[in-house]
C-alpha positions in Angstrom: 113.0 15.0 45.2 109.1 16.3 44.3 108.6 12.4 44.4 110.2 11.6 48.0 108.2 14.4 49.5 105.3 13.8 47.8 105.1 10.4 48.8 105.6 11.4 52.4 102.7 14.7 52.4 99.9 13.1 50.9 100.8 8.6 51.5 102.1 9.4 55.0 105.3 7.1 54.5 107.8 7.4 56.7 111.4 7.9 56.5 112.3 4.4 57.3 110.0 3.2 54.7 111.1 5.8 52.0 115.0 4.6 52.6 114.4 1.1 52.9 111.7 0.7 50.3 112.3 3.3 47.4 114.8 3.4 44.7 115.1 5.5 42.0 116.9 5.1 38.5 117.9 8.8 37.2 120.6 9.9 34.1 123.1 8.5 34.0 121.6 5.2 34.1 124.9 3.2 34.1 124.9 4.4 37.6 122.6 1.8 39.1 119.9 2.1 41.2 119.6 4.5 43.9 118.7 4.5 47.6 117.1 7.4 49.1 119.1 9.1 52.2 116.9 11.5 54.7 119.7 13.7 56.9 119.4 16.4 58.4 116.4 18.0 57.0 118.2 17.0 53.8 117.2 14.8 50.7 120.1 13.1 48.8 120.6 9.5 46.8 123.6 6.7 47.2 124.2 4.5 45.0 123.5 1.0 45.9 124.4 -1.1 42.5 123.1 -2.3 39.1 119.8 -3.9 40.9 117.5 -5.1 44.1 116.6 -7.7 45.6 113.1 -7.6 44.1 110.7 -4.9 42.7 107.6 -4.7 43.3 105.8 -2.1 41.7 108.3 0.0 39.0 107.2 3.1 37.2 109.3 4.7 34.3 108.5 8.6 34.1 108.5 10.5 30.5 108.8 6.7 29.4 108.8 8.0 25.2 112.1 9.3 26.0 113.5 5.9 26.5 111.5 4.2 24.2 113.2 6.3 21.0 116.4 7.8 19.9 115.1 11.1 17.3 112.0 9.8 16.3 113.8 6.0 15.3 112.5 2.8 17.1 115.7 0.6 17.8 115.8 -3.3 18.1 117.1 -2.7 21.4 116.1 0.3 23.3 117.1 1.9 26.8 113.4 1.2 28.0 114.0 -2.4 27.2 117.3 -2.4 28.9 116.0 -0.9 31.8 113.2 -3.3 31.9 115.5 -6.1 31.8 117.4 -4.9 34.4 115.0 -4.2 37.1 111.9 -6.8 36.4 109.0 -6.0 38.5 105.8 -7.6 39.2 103.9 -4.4 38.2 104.9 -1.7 35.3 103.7 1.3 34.8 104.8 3.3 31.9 104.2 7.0 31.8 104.0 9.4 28.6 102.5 12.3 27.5 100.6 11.3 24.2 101.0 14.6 23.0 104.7 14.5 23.0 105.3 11.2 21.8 105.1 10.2 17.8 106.0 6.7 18.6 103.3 6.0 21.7 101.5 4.0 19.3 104.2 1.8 18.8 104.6 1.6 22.7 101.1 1.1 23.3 101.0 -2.4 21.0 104.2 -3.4 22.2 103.0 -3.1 26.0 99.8 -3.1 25.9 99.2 -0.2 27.6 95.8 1.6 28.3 94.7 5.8 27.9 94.2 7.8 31.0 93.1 10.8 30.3 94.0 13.8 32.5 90.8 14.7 34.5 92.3 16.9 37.7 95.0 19.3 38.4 95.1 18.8 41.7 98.1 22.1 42.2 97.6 24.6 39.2 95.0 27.6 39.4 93.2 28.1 36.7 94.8 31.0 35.0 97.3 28.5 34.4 94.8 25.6 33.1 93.1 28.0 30.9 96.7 28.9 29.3 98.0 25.4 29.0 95.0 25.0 26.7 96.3 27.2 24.4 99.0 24.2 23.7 96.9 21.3 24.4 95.6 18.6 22.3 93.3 16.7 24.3 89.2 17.4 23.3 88.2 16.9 26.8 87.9 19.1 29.8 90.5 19.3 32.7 89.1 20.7 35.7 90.6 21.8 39.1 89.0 20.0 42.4 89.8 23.7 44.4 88.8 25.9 41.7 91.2 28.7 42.3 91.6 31.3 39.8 95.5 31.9 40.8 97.1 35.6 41.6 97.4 37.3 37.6 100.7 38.0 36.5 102.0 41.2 37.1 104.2 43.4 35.5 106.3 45.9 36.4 108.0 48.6 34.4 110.7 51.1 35.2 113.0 53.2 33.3 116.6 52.1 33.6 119.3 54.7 32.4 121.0 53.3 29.3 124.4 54.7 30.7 123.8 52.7 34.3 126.6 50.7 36.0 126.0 47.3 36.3 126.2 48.3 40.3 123.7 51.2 39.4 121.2 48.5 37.3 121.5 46.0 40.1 120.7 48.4 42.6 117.5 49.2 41.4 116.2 45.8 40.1 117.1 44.6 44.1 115.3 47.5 44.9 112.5 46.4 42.8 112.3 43.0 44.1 112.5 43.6 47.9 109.4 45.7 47.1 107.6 42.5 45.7 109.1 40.4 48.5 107.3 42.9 51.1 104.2 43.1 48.9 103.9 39.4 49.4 104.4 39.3 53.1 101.7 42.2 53.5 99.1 40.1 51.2 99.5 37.2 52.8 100.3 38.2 56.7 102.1 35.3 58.6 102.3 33.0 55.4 106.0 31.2 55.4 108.1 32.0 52.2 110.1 28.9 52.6 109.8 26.9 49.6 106.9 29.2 48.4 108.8 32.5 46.7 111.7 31.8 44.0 113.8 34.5 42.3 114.4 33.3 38.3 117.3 35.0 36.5 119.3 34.5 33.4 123.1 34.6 33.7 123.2 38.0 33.0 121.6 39.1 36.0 123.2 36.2 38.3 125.1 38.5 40.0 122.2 40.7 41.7 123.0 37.8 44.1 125.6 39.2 46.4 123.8 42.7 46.7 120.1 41.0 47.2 122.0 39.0 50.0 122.8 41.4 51.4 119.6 43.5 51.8 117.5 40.6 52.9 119.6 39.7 55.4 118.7 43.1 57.0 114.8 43.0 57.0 113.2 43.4 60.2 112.3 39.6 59.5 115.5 38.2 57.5 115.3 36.0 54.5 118.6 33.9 53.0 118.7 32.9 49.3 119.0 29.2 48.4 119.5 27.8 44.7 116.4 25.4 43.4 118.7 22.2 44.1 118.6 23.0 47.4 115.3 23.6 47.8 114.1 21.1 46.2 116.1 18.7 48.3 115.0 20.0 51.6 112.4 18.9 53.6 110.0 21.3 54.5 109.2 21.5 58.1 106.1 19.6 58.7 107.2 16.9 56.8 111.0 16.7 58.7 111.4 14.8 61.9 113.2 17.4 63.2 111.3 21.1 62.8 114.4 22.8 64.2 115.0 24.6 60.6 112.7 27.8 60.9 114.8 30.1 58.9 112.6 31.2 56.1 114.6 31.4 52.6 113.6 32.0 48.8 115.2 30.4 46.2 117.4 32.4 43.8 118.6 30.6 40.6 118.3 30.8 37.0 115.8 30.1 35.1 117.4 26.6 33.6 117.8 25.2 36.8 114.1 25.5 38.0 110.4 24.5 37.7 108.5 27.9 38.3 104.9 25.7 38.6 106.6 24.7 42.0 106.6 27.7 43.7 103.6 30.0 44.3 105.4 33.1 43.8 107.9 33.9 41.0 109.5 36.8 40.5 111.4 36.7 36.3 113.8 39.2 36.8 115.2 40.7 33.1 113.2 38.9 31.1 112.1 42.0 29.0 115.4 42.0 27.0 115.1 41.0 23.3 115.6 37.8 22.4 118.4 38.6 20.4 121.1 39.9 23.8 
């Protein structure tokens, strides 16, 4: 989904090119290829068979995953299968160095070539300057917009150790409509939609129903979405039809979503110890 609107914000294709022109491969591979469908506002793949007519320009993504099966090189591997499959008159072959023991192995086999990482074109850099913490590259990574990125910010309040789960999701509702207005005052007419996402663990999935509920009765009313259906919806200046103005947030847990793709997230209950 990222891909299919990325490709139509910043290369201007259009819809007809992106469902007549782009296919994807995704898990489970035995699947076939994929054609992209635009509908609606809405982002969603068919299934058109084991192959194309011709490819011209394939790229496997987190392409060490495919290569090896725990750490073992195999005669025959799902890269190579894939490959096989869907031949292409240009390859590209992407992999994080860091996370792959075997790239050297992939790098003699197919003769790739080092890129190293010298933009982040959509992180601040709060979040540059944390990700160091974990990287192993010796160069520097800088950020074209130089942004330092809103801190993190914590807040703490005392919950009653005898509350109702209706008395506990009261207040953490409480406590998140206040952040969603805190937002909206910071950043006067600034759309929420696709911007704001609410990140739970299954114990707190069902704040859902009462944070429903009080959104819905702003003065400006906001609807809860999960990631998936974010994710696979057009936002409006990239839809050929901009009748879809309801702002909404996604609400979700924390398995099923990419916080770097939101500029807002709110962790709900994340305090606990690790051991509940």
């Amino acid at each position: 989904y990222h891909v299919v609107k990325w490709l139509m914000h910043r290369k201007g294709m259009t819809e007809e090119v992106i469902q007549n022109q782009f296919f994807v491969s995704f898990e489970p591979f035995d699947r076939g290829v994929h054609r992209v469908v635009i509908d609606d506002n809405k982002i969603s793949f068919v299934t058109v068979g084991s192959s194309v007519k011709e490819n011209v320009f394939v790229v496997v993504d987190e392409a060490h995953h495919l290569y090896a099966t725990e750490g073992v090189k195999e005669d025959s591997t799902l890269l190579h299968d894939l490959l096989e499959k869907y031949p292409s008159k240009e390859l590209v072959l992407l992999s994080d160095i860091s996370q792959s023991i075997l790239l050297t192995q992939m790098d003699n086999e197919f003769d790739t070539s080092e890129v190293h990482l010298s933009e982040v074109i959509r992180s601040s850099v709060r979040i540059m300057l944390a990700a160091q913490m974990f990287s192993i590259a010796n160069y520097d990574v800088i950020s074209p917009h130089n942004q330092q990125g809103l801190p993190l910010g914590v807040i703490i309040f005392l919950l009653d150790v005898a509350a109702s789960i209706a008395e506990r999701n009261t207040l953490y509702v409480d406590k998140i409509v206040g952040e969603i207005k805190r937002i909206r005052k910071k950043f006067p007419g600034l759309s929420l939609n696709g911007r704001v996402a609410i990140l739970v663990d299954e114990t707190f999935i069902d704040l859902k129903e009462e944070l429903n509920r009080v959104l819905s009765k702003l003065e400006q009313p906001i609807s809860l979405e999960s990631a998936h259906d974010a994710t696979s919806t057009l936002s409006a200046d990239l839809s050929s039809d901009n009748r879809h103005s309801e702002q909404s947030i996604v609400f979700d847990q924390i398995n099923n979503a990419d916080g770097l793709e939101f500029l807002f997230v709110i962790a709900v209950g994340f305090d606990r110890p690790v051991s509940e």
